[in-house]
C-alpha positions in Angstrom: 17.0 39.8 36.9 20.4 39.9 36.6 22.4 39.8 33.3 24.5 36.5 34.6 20.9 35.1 35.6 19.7 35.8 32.4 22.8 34.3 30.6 22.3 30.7 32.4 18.3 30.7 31.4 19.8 30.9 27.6 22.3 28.5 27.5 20.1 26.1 29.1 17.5 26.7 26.3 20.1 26.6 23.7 20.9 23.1 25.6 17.7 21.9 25.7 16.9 22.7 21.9 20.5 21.2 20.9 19.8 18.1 22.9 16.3 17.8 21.1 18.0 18.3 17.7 20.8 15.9 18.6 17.5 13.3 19.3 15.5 14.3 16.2 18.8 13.4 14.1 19.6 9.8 15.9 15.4 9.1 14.1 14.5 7.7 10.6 10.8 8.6 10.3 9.0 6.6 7.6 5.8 6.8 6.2 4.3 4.1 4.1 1.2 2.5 2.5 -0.4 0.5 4.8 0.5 -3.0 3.0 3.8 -2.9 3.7 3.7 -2.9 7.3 5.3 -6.6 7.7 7.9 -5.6 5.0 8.8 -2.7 6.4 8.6 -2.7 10.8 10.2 -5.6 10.4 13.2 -5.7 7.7 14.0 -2.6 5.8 13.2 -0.2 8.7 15.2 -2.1 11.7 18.0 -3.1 9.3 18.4 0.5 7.8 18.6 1.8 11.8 21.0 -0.9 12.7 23.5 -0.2 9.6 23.1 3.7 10.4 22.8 3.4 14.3 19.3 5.7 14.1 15.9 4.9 15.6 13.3 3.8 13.1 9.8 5.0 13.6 7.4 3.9 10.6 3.9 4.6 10.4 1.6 3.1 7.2 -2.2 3.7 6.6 -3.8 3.4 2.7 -1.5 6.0 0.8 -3.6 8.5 -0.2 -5.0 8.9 3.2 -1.2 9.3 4.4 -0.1 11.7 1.3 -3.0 13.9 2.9 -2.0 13.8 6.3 1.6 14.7 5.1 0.7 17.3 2.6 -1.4 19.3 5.2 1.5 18.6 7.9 -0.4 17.0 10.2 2.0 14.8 10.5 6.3 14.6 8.8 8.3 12.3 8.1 11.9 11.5 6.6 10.3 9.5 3.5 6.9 8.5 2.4 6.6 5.1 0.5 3.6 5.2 -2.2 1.9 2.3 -3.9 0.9 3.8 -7.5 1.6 7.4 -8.3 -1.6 8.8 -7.3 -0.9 9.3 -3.8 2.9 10.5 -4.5 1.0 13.2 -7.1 -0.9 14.8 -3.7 2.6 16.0 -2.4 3.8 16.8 -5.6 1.2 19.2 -6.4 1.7 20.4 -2.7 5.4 21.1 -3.5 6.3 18.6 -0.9 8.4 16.4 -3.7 10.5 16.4 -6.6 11.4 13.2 -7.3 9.8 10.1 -6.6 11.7 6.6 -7.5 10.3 3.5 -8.3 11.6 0.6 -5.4 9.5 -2.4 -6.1 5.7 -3.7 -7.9 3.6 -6.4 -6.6 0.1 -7.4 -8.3 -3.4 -8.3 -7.1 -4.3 -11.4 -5.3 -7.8 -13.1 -3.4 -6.4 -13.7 -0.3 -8.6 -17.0 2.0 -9.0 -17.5 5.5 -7.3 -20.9 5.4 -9.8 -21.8 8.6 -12.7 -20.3 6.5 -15.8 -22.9 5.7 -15.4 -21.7 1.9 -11.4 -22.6 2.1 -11.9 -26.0 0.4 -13.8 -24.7 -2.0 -11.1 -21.6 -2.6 -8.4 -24.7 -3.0 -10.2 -26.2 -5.1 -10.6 -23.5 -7.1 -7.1 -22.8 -6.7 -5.9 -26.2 -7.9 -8.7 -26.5 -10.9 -7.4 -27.4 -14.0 -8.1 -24.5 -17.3 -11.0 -27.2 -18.6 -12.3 -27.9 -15.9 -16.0 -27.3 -16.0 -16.9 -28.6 -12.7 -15.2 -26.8 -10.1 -16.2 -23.4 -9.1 -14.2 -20.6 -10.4 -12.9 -18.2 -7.7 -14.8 -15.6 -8.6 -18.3 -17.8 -7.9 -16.6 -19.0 -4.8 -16.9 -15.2 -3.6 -20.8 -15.1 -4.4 -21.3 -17.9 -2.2 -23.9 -16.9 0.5 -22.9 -16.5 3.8 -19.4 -16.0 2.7 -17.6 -12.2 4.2 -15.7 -10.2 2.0 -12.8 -7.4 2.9 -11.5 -4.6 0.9 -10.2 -1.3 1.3 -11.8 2.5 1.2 -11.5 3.3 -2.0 -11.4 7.1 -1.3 -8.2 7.0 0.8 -6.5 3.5 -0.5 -5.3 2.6 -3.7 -6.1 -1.0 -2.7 -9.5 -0.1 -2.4 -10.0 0.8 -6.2 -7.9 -1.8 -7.5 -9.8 -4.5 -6.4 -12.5 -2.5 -7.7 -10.6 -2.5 -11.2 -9.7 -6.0 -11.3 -13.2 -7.2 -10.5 -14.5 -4.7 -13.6 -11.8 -6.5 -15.5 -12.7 -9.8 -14.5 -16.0 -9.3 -16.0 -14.5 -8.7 -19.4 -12.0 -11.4 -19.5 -14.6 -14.2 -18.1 -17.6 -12.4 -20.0 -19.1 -12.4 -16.4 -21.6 -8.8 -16.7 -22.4 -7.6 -13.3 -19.9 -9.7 -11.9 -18.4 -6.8 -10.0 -22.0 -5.7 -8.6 -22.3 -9.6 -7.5 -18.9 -9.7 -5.1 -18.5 -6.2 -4.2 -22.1 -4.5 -4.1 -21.7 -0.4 -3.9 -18.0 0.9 -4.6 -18.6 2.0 -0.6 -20.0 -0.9 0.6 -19.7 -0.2 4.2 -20.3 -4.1 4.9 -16.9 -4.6 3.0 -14.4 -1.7 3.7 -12.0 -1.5 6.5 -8.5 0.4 7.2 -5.9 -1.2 4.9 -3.6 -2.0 7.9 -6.0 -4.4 9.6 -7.7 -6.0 6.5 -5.2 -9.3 6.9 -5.2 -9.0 10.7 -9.5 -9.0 10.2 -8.8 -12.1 7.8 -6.5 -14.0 10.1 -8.9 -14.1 12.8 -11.9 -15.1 11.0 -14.2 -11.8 11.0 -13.6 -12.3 7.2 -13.8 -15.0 4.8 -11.3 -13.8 1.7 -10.2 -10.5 1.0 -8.5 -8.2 -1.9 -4.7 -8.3 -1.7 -1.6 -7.5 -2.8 0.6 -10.8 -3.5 3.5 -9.3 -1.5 1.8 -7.8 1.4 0.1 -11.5 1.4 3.4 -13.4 1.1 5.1 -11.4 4.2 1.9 -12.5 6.4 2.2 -16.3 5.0 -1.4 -16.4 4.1 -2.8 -18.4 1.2 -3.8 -17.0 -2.1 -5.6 -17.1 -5.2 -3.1 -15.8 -8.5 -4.9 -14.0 -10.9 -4.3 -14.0 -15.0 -2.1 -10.9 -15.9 -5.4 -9.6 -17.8 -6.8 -8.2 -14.7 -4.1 -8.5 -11.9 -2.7 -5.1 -12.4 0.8 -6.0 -12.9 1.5 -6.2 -16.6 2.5 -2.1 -18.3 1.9 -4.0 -21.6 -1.5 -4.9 -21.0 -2.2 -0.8 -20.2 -3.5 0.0 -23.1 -5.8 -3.2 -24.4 -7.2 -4.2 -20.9 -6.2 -2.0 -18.0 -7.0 1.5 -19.2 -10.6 0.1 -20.5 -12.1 0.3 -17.3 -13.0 3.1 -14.3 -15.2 4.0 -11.8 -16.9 7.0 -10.3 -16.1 7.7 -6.5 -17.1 10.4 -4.7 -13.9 11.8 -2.2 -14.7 12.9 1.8 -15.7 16.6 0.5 -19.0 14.9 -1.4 -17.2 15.4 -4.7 -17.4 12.9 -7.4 -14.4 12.0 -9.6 -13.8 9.2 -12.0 -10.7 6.6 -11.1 -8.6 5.3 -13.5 -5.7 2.5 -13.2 -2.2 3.3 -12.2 0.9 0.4 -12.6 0.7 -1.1 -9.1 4.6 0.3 -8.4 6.1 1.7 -5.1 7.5 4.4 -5.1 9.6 6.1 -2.5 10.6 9.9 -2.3 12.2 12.5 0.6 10.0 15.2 1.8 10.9 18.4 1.7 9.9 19.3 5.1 12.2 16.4 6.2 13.9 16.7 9.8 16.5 14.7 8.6 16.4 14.5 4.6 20.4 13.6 4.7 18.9 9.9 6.1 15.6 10.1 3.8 18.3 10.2 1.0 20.0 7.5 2.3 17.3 5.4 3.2 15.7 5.5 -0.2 18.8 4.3 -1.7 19.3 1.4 0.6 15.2 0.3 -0.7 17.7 0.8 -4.2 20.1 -1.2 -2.9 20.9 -5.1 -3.4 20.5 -5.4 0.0 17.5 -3.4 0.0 15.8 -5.7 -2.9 17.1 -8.5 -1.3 14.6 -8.3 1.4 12.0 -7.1 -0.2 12.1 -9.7 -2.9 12.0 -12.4 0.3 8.4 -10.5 1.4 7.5 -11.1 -1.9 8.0 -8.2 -3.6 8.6 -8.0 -7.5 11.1 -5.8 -9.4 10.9 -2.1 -10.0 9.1 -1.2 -12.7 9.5 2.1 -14.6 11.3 5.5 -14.2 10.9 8.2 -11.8 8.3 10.5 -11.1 8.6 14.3 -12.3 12.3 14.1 -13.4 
């Protein structure tokens, strides 16, 4: 083969592997919890790519399942977007992070099927004055018989164990013992659980009745809702240390071990991987989440305020 020959075969490799550089560069890649899907496929992620002329490409699933996936490389990304810093912790300890920022909280919610045969009695509920002693109190709505409940894995989503907590802490603030037994049965009730990012989409088309929920994923699909007191919605740091750190549960992960859970502030959180093919647009992506623009849309999904400092700095 002949030393000109030879010469052409490399510059059209070094071609090739500039041109697939020059592609990998003109790509935000965002990973996300699952509940954010509307928020961000549909705002953040096309606005960010318009302003900085990229491609977006976002991918969500329940956050701890997605920390995994990126901590063992199976699959990268620019950014990862956490809900609670559990998941965020998993690429910490995997030296995949060293900073993670907080971008925006939400709390939980009972999300209804507004089609549903128990809807009016959800309104109802919904509408009930404090004293009122006749109307069934949401949490009885969900023991009706008949009625189909949806929540999340709580191995892989942090969704899935804070309905878990909210229901333990609903039994101490409406001295209802067993209450969380009654709605949910078995922390992995099989009859309940399904993959975070089609729990609303299960609800909208009636295979469910009601469903856990996070207000703001709820808002950005315009489904109706039950609020919850600030005693056992997750939201409030203050209430940490008299009603949310009181409770846990026992789960036992995919390797058959069993750990106990404990709450977390219900905070996103955003951070740039190190293994980043383009960490100079992770950067500036996380800072446009920052940024009043940023807030702006996330506040119209219904998203609440930061809450807190960084991670690990």
């Amino acid at each position: 083969m002949n030393r000109k020959y030879i010469g052409a075969m490399v510059m059209c490799a070094l071609g090739a592997f500039s041109s697939l550089n020059a592609a990998a560069a003109e790509d935000i890649r965002v990973t996300y919890a699952g509940s954010m899907g509307v928020v961000m496929d549909k705002y953040l992620g096309p606005t960010f790519a318009k302003n900085e002329h990229l491609t977006y490409q976002g991918q969500g699933q329940g956050a701890y399942g997605m920390a995994r996936l990126l901590a063992s490389k199976k699959i990268v990304a620019d950014v990862f977007v956490s809900i609670t810093p559990g998941p965020m912790d998993i690429l910490k300890q995997a030296g995949m992070v060293d900073e993670a920022v907080p971008v925006a909280s939400t709390r939980m919610v009972i999300v209804y099927n507004p089609k549903s045969a128990f809807a009016p009695a959800f309104v109802a509920a919904k509408n009930a004055r404090p004293d009122d002693k006749t109307t069934a109190p949401w949490w009885k709505v969900l023991q009706s018989p008949g009625l189909v409940f949806g929540r999340t894995d709580p191995v892989n989503d942090p969704q899935g164990q804070n309905i878990i907590f909210t229901m333990k802490l609903a039994e101490k603030y409406y001295r209802q013992p067993g209450l969380a037994q009654k709605v949910l049965g078995e922390v992995q009730n099989p009859k309940q659980v399904f993959a975070e990012g089609g729990l609303l989409t299960r609800l909208e088309s009636g295979q469910v009745d009601a469903s856990s929920g996070y207000e703001s994923a709820t808002i950005s699909a315009k489904l109706p809702y039950i609020t919850l007191p600030d005693e056992i919605n997750l939201s409030n740091p203050a209430m940490s240390a008299d009603w949310y750190d009181k409770v846990s549960f026992a789960v036992k992960d995919a390797a058959g071990q069993e750990k106990t859970l404990h709450t977390q502030p219900l905070v996103f959180y955003a951070a740039v991987l190190k293994n980043a093919p383009d960490a100079a647009e992770g950067r500036k992506f996380v800072a446009f989440l920052q940024s009043k623009a940023g807030q702006a849309l996330l506040a119209q999904n219904g998203y609440g305020q930061p809450k807190g400092g960084a991670l690990y700095h």
